[in-house]
C-alpha positions as CSV (number, residue, x, y, z in Angstrom):
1,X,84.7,92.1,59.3
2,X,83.3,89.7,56.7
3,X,83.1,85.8,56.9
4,X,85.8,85.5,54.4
5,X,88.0,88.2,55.5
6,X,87.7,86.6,59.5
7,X,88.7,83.2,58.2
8,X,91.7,84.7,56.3
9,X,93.1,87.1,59.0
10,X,91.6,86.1,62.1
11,X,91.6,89.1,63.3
12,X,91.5,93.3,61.9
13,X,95.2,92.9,63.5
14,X,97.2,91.0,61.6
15,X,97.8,90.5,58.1
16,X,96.6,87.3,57.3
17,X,96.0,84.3,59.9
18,X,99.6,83.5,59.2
19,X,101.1,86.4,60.7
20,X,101.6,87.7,64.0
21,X,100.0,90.8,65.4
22,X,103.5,92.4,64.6
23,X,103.2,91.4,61.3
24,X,105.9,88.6,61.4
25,X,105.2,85.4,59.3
26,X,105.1,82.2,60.6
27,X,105.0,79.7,58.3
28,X,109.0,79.6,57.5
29,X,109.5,76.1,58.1
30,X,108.7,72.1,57.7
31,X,108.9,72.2,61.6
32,X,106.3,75.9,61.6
33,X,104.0,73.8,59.6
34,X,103.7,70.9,62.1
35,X,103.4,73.2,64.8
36,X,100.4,75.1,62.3
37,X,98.7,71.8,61.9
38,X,98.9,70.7,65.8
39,X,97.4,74.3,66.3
40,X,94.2,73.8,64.3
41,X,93.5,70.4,65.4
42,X,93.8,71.5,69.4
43,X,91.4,74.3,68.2
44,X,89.0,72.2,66.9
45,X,88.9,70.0,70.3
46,X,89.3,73.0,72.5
47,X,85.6,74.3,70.5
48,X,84.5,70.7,70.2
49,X,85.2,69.0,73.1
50,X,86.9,72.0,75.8
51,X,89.9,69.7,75.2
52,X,93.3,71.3,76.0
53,X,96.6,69.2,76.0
54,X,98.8,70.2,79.3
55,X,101.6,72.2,77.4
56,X,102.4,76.1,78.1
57,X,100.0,78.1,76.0
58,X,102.5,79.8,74.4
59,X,104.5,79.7,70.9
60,X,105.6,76.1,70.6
61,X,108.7,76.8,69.3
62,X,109.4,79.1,72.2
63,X,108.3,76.2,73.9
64,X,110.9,74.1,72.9
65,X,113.4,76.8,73.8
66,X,112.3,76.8,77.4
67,X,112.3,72.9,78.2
68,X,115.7,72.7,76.7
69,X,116.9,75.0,79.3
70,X,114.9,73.6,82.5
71,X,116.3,71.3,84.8
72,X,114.3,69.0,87.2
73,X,115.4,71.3,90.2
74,X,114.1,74.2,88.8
75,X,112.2,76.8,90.1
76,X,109.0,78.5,88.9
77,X,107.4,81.5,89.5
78,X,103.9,82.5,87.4
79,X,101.8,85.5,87.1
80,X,98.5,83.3,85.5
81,X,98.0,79.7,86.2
82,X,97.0,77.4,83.9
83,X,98.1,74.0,81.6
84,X,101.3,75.6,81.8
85,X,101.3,74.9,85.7
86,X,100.3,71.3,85.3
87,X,103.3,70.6,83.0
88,X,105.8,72.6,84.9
89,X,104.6,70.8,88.2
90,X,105.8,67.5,86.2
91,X,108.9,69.1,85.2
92,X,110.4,71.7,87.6
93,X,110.8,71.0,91.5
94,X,108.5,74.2,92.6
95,X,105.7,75.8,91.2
96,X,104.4,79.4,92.7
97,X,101.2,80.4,90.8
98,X,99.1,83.3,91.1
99,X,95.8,83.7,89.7
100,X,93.0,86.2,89.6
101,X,90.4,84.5,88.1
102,X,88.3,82.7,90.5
103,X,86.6,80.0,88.0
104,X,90.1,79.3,86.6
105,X,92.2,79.4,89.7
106,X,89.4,76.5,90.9
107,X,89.5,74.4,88.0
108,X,93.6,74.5,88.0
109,X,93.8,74.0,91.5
110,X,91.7,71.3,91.6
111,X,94.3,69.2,89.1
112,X,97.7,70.3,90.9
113,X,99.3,68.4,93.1
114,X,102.2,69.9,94.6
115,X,102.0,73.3,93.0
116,X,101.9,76.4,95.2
117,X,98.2,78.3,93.7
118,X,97.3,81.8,95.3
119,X,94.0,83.6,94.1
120,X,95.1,87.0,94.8
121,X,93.9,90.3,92.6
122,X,95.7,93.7,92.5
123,X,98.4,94.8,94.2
124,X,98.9,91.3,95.9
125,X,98.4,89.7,92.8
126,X,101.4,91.8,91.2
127,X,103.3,91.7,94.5
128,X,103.5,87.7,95.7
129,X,107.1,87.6,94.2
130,X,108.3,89.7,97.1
131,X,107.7,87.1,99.6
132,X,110.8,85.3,97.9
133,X,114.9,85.8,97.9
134,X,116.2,87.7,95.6
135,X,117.7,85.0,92.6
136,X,115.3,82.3,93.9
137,X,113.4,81.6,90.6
138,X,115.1,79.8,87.6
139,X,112.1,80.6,85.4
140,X,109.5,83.8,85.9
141,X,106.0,83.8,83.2
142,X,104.2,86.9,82.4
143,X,101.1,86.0,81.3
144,X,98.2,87.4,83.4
145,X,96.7,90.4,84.5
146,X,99.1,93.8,85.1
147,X,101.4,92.6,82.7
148,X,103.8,96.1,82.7
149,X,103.2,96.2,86.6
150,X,104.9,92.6,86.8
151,X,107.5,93.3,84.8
152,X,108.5,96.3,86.9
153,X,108.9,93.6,90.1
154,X,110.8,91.0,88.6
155,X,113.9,92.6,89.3
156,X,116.3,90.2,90.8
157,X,114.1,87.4,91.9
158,X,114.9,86.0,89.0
159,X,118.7,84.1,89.1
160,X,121.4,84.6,86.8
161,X,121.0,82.8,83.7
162,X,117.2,82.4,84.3
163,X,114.5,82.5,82.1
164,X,112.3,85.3,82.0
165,X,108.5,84.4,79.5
166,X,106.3,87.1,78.5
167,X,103.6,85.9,76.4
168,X,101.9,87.9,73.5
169,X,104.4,90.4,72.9
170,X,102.9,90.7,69.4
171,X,99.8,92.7,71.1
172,X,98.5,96.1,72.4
173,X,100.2,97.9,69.6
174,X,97.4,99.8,69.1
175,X,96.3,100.8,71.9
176,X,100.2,101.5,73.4
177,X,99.3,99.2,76.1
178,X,101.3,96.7,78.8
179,X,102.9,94.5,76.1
180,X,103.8,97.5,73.7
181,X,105.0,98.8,76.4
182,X,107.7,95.6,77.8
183,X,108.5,95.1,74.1
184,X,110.1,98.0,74.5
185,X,111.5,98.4,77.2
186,X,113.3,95.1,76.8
187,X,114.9,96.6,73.5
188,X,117.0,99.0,75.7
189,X,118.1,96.3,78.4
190,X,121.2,95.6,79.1
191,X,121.2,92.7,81.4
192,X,118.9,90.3,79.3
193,X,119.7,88.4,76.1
194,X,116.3,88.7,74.4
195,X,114.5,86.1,72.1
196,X,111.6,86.6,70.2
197,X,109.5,83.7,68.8
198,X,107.1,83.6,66.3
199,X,105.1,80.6,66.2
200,X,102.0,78.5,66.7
201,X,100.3,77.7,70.2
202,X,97.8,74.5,71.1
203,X,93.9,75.9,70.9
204,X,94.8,78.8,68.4
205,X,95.0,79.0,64.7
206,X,96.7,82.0,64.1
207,X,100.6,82.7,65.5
208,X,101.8,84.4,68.1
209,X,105.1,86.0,69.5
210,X,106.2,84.8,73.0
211,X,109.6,86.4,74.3
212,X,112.0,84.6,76.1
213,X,114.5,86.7,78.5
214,X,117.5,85.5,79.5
215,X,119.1,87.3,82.5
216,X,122.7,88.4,82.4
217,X,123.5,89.5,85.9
């Protein structure tokens, strides 16, 4: 890819650095350009500096969907740890992270403070949400390794009217792979409301698409 043609789409996967890898745009908006600008200015600190603000590293507007809907009693579970566990440890009243990426599951664990942080990798990466009740968790991310595996567990550890976040359900359409594969699947699901989101994420200036699950029964 040439210089010009990298600095306009960001990638041979998307249309322009605008778009999602699904081809969505994402500048629709006064609000999607603030959340455009916020996103190259964390980029340029995340290259400059290794700066990263403690937010989820997801969509922001997804973002915003999410924190309306969490209470301080919550209860998180999280397949990837990360800036996302240092905000919901300030947030939510428990935080279960797995991780299987030594170097990161160190640095992370090193600025938790009440968070539960497992380094784990294959099956008892995927499998850690069995050691809880079924309903327990008011929130469940997808974000990590074994994406379609996880997915397959949630199953009903995840309460009523809780939040199911799978990041990046814009990608693997090429290839057919985990995310293709849960964007999918959730379109013949009964027992989850679905919401798709388009948008701009801190340390990235391109968008993305996080979906946000909500469970029905």
């Amino acid at each position: 890819m040439s210089i010009a043609k990298k600095i306009w789409r960001g990638s041979d996967l998307r249309r322009s650095r605008f778009h999602d890898e699904k081809g969505n745009y994402a500048l629709r908006s006064a609000q999607d350009v603030g959340d455009a600008a916020f996103g190259f200015l964390t980029t340029v600190l995340r290259v400059s500096i290794g700066y990263r603000p403690v937010l989820p590293f997801i969509a922001l507007n997804a973002f915003r969907f999410v924190k309306a809907r969490l209470n301080p009693n919550a209860r998180v579970f999280e397949w990837s740890s990360g800036m996302s566990t240092l905000w919901f440890e300030d947030h939510c009243a428990e935080v279960h992270s797995v991780e299987d990426d030594l170097t990161w599951f160190n640095l992370i664990s090193a600025r938790t403070r009440s968070s539960r942080l497992h380094y784990l990798r294959g099956f008892d990466y995927v499998n850690k949400i069995r050691d809880f009740p079924a309903g327990y968790f008011d929130l469940v991310s997808i974000d990590g390794s074994d994406r379609l595996a996880c997915f397959a567990v949630v199953g009903d550890y995840l309460r009523p009217g809780g939040m199911l976040l799978i990041d990046n359900t814009d990608k693997d359409r090429v290839n057919l792979g985990d995310l293709y594969e849960i964007d999918r699947c959730l379109a013949t699901q009964a027992n989850y409301e679905v919401h798709r989101f388009t948008g701009w994420t801190h340390g990235n200036f391109f968008p993305q698409e996080t979906t946000i699950c909500l469970r029905r029964s």
